[in-house]
N, C-alpha and C positions, 0 to 999 in steps of 0.2 A: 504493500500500500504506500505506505512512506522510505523513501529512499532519502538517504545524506551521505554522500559519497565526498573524501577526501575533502573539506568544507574548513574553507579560512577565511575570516573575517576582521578586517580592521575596525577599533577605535580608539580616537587618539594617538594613531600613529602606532597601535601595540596590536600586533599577531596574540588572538585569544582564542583562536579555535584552529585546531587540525583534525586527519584522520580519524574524524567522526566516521564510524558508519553507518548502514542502514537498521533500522527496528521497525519493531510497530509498537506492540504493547511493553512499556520498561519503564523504570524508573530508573533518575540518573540520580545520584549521591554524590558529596564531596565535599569538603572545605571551600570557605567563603573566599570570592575571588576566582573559582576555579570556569566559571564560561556557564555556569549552568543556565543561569536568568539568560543569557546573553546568547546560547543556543533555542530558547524561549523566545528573541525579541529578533532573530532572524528568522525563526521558521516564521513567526508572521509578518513578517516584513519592515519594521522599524525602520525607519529612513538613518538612522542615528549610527547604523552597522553599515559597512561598506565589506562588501563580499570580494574578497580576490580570487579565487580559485575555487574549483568543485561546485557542486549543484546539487540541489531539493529538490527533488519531483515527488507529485500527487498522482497515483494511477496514471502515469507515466506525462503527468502535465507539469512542465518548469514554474516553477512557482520564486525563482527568482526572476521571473519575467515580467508577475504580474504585483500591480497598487495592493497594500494589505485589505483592502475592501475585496478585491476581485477576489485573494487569498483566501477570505470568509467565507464569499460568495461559491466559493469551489472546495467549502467543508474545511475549511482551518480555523480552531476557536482557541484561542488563550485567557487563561485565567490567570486574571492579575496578584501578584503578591500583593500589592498596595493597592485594592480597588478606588477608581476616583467617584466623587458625588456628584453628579448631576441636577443639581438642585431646579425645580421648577417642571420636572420632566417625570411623571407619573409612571412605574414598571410597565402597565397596561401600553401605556403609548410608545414606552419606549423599543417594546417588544414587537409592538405592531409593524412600528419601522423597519425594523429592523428584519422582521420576516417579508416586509415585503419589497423590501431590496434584495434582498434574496433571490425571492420570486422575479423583481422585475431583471435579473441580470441572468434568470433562464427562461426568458421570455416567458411568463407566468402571470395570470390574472392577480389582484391583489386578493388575499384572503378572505373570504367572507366572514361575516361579523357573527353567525353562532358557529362555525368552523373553530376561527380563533376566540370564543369564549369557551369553547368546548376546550380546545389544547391547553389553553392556558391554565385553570380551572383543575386539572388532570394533572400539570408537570408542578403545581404547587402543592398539592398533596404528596408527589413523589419526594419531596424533600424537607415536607411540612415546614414550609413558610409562612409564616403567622400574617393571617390577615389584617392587622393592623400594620401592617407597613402599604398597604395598599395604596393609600391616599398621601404618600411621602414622596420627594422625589427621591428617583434611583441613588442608595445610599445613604442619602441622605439622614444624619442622626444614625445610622445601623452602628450595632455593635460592631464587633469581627467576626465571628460567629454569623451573622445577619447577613454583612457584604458578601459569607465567602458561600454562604446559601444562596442568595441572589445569582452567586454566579454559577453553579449546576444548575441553578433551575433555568438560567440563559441558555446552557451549555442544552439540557432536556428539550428547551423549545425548539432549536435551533437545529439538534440532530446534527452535529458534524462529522466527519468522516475520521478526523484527525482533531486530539484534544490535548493542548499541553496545560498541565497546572503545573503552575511556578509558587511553587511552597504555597500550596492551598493550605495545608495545617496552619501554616502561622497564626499566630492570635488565637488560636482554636481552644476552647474547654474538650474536656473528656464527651460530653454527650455531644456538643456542634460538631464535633470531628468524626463520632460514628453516623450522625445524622447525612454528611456530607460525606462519609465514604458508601454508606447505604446508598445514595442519591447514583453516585457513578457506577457501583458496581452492578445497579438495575441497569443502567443506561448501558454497562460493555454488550457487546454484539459480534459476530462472525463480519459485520459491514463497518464498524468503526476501529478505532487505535487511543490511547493513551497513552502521553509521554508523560508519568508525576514525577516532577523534581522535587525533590527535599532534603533537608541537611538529617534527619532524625528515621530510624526506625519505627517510631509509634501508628506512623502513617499507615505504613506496610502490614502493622496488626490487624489492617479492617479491609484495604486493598491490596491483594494480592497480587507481584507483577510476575510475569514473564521470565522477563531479564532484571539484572540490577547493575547498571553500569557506576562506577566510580570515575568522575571526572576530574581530572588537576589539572593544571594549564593550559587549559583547552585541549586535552588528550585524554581519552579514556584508557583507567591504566589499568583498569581490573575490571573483569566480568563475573557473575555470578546467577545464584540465585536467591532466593528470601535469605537463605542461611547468611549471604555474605552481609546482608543490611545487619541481623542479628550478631554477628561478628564484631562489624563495626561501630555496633552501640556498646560494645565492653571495650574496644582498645581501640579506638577511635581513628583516626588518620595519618598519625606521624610515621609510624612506619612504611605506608604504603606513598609516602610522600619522600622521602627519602630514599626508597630503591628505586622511584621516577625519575629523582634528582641526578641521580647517580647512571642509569640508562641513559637517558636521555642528555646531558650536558655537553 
């Protein structure tokens, strides 16, 4: 589904990413600094990254070729570490738009109005989002907990093909964090992918990946599986950071 083949990226003048390869469903782990947000803000297209070499493709479409709208538009959704507030801008409306740019960039009527009362209605209960954020705008006032529900239950409307969360845990309580892994793990499919980045194991208690890649200076220097996250939550990174150092220099 998703390919990332040998993928380097500048900003501010600093090489942050190499010999990424392809996945689908995995989580990447690593010490702060290591490229992981930063593989998160090029697979959706960030203007702020400048790509030198290697390529992204979606079901075989460049997606270093297209605006991060088109990216969306062709099933790439990011879940922001730091969601922002849109104050003035109601979940209902916001969603509306947003489904139906969607629709209009494959050539699609706009959704109908018990259509999208129906869907929406349905992907709020998948994540039990408290009706009293209704009448807020998008974020606005939410806890972290709230924002990071807000955004599977985008992720549930939206149906993407390819879903990276960038340290969704953060901010998380014990029950917001099973709430929101319960949210994705309904949502995984034979037709979708998950990339979860996170610095912590506890994640990985409630979603389970695939793969478990460890990222350092923009190189993945260890693969695994659940076990290695569980590893890394007792002896944490300095040694796998140090026989990278030593490889690689």
């Amino acid at each position: 589904m998703l390919e990332i083949k040998n993928l380097h990226a500048l900003v501010d003048g600093k090489e942050i990413l190499k010999d990424i390869e392809k996945g689908k469903v995995y989580a990447i782990m690593g010490p702060n600094g290591s490229g992981k947000s930063t593989l998160a803000s090029v697979i959706a297209g960030n203007e702020v990254f400048s790509v030198t070499e290697g390529s992204i493709t979606l079901d075989g479409k460049d997606l270093l070729k297209l605006k991060p709208e088109e990216r969306a538009a062709e099933g790439v959704f990011l879940a922001f570490q730091y969601p922002v507030e849109i104050p003035g801008v109601s979940i209902n409306n916001f969603m509306k738009a947003a489904i139906n740019d969607q629709r209009k960039y494959h050539g699609l009527e706009p959704i109908p109005a018990p259509e999208f009362l129906k869907l929406i209605k349905e992907k709020k209960e998948l994540v039990a989002l408290d009706k009293k954020l209704d009448g807020r705008g998008v974020n606005q006032g939410f806890s972290g907990g709230e924002k990071k529900k807000l955004e599977v239950f985008q992720m549930a409307v939206l149906n993407p093909k390819i879903a990276v969360l960038d340290e969704t845990d953060s901010g998380l309580d014990i029950d917001a964090l099973r709430i929101v892994a319960e949210g994705v793990n309904k949502l995984k499919s034979n037709d979708n992918a998950f990339i979860v980045i996170t610095h912590y194991q506890r994640l990985l208690d409630y979603i389970t990946p695939d793969v478990v890649h460890v990222l350092y200076n923009g190189r993945i220097i260890k693969t695994g599986g659940k076990e290695l996250a569980l590893e890394l939550e007792k002896t944490g990174y300095d040694e796998l950071k140090k026989q990278a150092d030593e490889l690689y220099k």
